[in-house]
Each structure stands twice: as C-alpha cells, then as structure tokens.
C-alpha positions in Angstrom: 13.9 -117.0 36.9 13.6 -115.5 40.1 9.3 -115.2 39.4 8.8 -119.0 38.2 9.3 -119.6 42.1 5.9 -117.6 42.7 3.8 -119.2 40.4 0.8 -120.9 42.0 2.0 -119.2 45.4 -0.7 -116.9 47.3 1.4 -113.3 48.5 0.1 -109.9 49.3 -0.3 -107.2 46.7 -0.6 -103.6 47.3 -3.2 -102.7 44.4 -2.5 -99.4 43.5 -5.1 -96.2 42.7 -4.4 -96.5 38.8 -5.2 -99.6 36.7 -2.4 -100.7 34.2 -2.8 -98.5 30.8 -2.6 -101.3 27.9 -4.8 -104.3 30.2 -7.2 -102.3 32.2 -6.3 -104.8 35.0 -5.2 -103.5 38.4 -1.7 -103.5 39.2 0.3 -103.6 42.5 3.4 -104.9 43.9 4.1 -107.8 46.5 5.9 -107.4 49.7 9.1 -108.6 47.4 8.6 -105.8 45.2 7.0 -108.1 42.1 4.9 -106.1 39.9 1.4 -107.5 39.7 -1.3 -107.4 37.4 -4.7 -108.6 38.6 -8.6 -108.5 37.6 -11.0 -107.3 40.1 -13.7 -104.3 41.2 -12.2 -100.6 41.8 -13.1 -101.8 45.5 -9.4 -103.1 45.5 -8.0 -100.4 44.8 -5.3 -98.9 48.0 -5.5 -102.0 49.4 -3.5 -105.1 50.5 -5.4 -108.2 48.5 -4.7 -111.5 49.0 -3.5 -113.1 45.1 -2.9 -116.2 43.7 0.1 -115.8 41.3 -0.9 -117.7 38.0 1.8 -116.7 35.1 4.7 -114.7 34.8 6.4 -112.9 31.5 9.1 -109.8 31.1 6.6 -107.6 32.6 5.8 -109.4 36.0 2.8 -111.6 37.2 -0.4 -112.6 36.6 -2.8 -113.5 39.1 -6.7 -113.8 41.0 -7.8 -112.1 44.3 -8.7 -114.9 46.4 -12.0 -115.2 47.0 -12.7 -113.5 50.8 -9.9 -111.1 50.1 -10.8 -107.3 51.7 -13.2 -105.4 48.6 -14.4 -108.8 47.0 
C-alpha cells in the first residue's frame, strides 16, 4: 500500500483547526496529501508540525510530533 512506505518516516503535517470527531486527536494532511491523525496540545493547531508516522489503516496514519516541533 502506497502508506506502508511512510511508516517510521518523519514528513510535515498541516494540523488543522478541528480535532478528528471519533479520536479527539488532531488531524492534518502531509505535503502528499496523507491524512494524519496525531496527539498533541491545541498549540499545534494551523501549523506545519514535524511527525513521525507510526501505523497506518483504511483511514490514514498514525503518528508523534517530534519533540522540538513548533507548539511543543
């Protein structure tokens, strides 16, 4: 699959202003247009954070704000 490839792989995220509905996580998308879900403060929101991809299933990635990243 075409996000196995990311997995364990640092990219960009765009967190957007609304946290996903059924996790509470914050979601974004990478440059490549990969929907991301990823824990962290309300600080990230509207901004580019640095994330380690960690899993994948049908509805996109997992992953961590690396630590330094811009709001942590």
């Amino acid at each position: 699959s075409f996000y196995e490839k990311f997995v364990g792989k640092t990219v960009e995220v765009l967190a957007e202003l609304v946290r996903d509905k059924k996790t509470g996580l914050l979601k974004g998308r990478s440059a490549n247009y990969i929907p991301v879900l990823l824990d962290g403060p309300d600080s990230l929101k509207n901004t580019i954070v640095k994330v380690q991809l960690a899993s994948y299933d049908e509805t996109g990635m997992t992953g961590a704000a690396v630590q330094g990243a811009q709001g942590l």
